[in-house]
C-alpha positions as CSV (number, residue, x, y, z in Angstrom):
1,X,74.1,89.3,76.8
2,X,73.1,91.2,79.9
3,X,77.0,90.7,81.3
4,X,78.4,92.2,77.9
5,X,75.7,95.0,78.5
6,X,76.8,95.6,81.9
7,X,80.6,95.4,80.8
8,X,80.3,98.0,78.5
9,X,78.2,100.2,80.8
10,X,80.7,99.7,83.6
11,X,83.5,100.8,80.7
12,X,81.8,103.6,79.4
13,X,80.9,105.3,83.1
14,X,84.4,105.2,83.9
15,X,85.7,106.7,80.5
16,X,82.6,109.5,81.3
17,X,83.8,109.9,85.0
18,X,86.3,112.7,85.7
19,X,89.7,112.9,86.2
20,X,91.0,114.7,89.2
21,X,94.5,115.6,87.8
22,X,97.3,118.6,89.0
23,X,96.4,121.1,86.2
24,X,99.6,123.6,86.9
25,X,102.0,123.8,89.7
26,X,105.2,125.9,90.1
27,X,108.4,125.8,92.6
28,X,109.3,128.7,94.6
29,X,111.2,130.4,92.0
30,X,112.7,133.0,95.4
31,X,115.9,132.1,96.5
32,X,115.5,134.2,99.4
33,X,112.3,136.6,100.8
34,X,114.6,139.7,99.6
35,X,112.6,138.7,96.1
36,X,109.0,137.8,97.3
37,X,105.9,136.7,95.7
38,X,102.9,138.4,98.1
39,X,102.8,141.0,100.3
40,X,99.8,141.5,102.9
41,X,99.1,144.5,104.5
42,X,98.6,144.2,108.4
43,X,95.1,144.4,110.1
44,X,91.6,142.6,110.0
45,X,91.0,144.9,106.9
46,X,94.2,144.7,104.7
47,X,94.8,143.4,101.5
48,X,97.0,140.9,99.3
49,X,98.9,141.6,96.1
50,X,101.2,139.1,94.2
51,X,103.6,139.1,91.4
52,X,106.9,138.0,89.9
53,X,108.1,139.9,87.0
54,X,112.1,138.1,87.4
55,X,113.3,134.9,85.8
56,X,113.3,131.5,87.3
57,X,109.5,131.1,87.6
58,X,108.8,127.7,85.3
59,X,105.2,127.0,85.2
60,X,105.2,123.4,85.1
61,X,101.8,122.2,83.3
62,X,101.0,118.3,83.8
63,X,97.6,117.4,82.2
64,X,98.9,118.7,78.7
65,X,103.0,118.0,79.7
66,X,104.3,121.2,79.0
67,X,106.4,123.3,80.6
68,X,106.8,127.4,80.5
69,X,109.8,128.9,81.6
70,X,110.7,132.3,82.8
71,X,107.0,133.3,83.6
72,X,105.8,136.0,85.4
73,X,102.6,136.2,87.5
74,X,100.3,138.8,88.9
75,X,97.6,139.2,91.3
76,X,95.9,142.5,91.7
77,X,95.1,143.2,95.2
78,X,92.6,141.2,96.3
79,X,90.8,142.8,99.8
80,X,91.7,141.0,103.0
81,X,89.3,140.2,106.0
82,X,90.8,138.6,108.7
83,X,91.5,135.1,107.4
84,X,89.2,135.7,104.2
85,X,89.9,136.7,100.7
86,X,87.8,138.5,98.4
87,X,87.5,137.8,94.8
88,X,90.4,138.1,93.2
89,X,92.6,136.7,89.8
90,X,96.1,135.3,89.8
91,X,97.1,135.5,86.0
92,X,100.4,133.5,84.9
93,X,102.1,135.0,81.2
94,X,104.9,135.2,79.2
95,X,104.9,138.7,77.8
96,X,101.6,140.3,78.5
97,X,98.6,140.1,80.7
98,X,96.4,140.1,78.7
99,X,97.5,136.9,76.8
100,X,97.8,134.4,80.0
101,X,99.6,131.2,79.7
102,X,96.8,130.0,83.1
103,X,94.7,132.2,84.9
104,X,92.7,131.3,88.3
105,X,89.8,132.8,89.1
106,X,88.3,133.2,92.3
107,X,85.0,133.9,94.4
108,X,87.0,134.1,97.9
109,X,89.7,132.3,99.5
110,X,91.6,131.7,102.8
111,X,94.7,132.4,104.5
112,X,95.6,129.6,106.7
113,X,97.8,129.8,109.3
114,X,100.3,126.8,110.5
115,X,100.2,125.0,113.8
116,X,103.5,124.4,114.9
117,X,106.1,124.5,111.6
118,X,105.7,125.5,108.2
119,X,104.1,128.7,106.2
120,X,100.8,129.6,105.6
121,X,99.5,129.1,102.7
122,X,96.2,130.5,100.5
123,X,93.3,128.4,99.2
124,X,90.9,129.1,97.3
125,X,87.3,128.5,97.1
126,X,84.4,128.4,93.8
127,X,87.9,128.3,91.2
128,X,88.3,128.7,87.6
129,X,90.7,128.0,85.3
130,X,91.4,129.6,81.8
131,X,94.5,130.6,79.4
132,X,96.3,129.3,76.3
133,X,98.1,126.4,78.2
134,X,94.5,124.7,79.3
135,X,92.6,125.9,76.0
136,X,90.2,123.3,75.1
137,X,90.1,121.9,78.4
138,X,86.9,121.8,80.8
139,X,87.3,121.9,84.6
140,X,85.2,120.6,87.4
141,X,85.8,121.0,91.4
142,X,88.8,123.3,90.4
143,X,91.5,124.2,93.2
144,X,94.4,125.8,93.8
145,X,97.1,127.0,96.5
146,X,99.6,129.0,97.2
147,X,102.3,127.8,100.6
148,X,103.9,130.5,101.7
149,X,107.8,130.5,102.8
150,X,110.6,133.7,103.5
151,X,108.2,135.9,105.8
152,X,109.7,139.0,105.9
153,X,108.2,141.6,107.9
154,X,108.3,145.2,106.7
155,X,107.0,148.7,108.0
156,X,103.9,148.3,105.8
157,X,103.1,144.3,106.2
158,X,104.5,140.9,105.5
159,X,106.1,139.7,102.3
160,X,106.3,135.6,101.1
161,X,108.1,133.9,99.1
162,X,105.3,131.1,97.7
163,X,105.0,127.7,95.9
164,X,102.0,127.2,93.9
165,X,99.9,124.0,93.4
166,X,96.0,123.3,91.2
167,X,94.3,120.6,90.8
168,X,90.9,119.9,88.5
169,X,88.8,116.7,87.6
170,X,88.8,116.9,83.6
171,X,85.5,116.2,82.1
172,X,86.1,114.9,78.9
173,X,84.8,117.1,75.6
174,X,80.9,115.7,74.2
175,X,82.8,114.8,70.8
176,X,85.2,112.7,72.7
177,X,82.4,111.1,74.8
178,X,80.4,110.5,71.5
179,X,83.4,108.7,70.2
180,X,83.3,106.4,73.1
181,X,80.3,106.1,72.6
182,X,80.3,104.9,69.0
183,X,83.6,102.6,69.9
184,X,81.6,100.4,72.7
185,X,78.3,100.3,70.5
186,X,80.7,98.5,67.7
187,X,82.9,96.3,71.0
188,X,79.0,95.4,72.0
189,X,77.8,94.6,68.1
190,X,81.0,92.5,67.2
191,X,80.2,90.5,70.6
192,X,76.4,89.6,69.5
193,X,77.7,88.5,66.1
């Protein structure tokens, strides 16, 4: 009896347990940097903007397995210190802002620059995730990044071409968890009969 007990208790803590899955990731949709994602203003007190208003973004979205094409993204400008980002949004949408497909909130974040080859890239820090493509969904330990690639350097600052990556554990809903719940209370009362 105490084994069956401790079976189901072992089964049940790993349905409860969270799921670190990639929540929504995108290609480079820039075939070049004459069509860049970011630009960054120069200095220790600059700033970052971001968007894509073209075709060829496809905002691929694993943990519901759907896939959104021709999307366009925007980040307002989000104040630069040195390395460190303020708080900022990055909202991805079909036809209007205001309706986004996935949208990232952040508290800060930072730029990270390479050693040897490859772009910098942005990570954030204390992330959120919302938007019709996740609806119903509840995030934990939320991240998200951005690899830069195409520096082009301009009179006013740099411009990237970027990649985009996010990852979340999932923590299941209560009414699935109470479902569980029900469906190893019946496993454990079959066994005793």
């Amino acid at each position: 009896m105490l084994k069956q007990a401790l079976i189901i208790g072992l089964a049940f803590g790993a349905f409860a347990a969270a799921n670190a899955v990639t929540i929504a990731t995108h290609q480079d949709p820039a075939l070049n940097g004459s069509t860049p994602l970011f630009f960054v203003t120069p200095g220790a007190n600059g700033s970052v903007t971001g968007s894509w208003i073209g075709n060829g973004l496809t905002l691929d979205v694993p943990v519901v397995s759907q896939s959104f094409n021709n999307v366009k993204m925007q980040m307002n400008s989000v104040t630069k210190t040195g390395n460190t980002l303020g708080a900022g949004s990055v909202v991805f949408y079909t036809t209007n802002v205001a309706n986004p497909l996935f949208q990232i909130d952040f508290n800060s974040a930072t730029i990270f620059q390479p050693f040897g080859l490859g772009g910098s890239y942005i990570e954030g820090n204390n992330v959120t995730f919302s938007g019709s493509a996740v609806n119903g969904l509840q995030f934990q330990n939320a991240q998200f990044a951005f690899s830069f690639a195409n520096p082009v350097q301009t009179p006013n600052g740099n411009t990237y071409t970027a990649s985009f990556t996010s990852s979340a554990d999932v923590v299941p809903e209560p009414a699935t968890m109470a479902v569980a719940g029900l469906a190893l209370a019946a496993l454990a009362k079959r066994k005793r009969k």
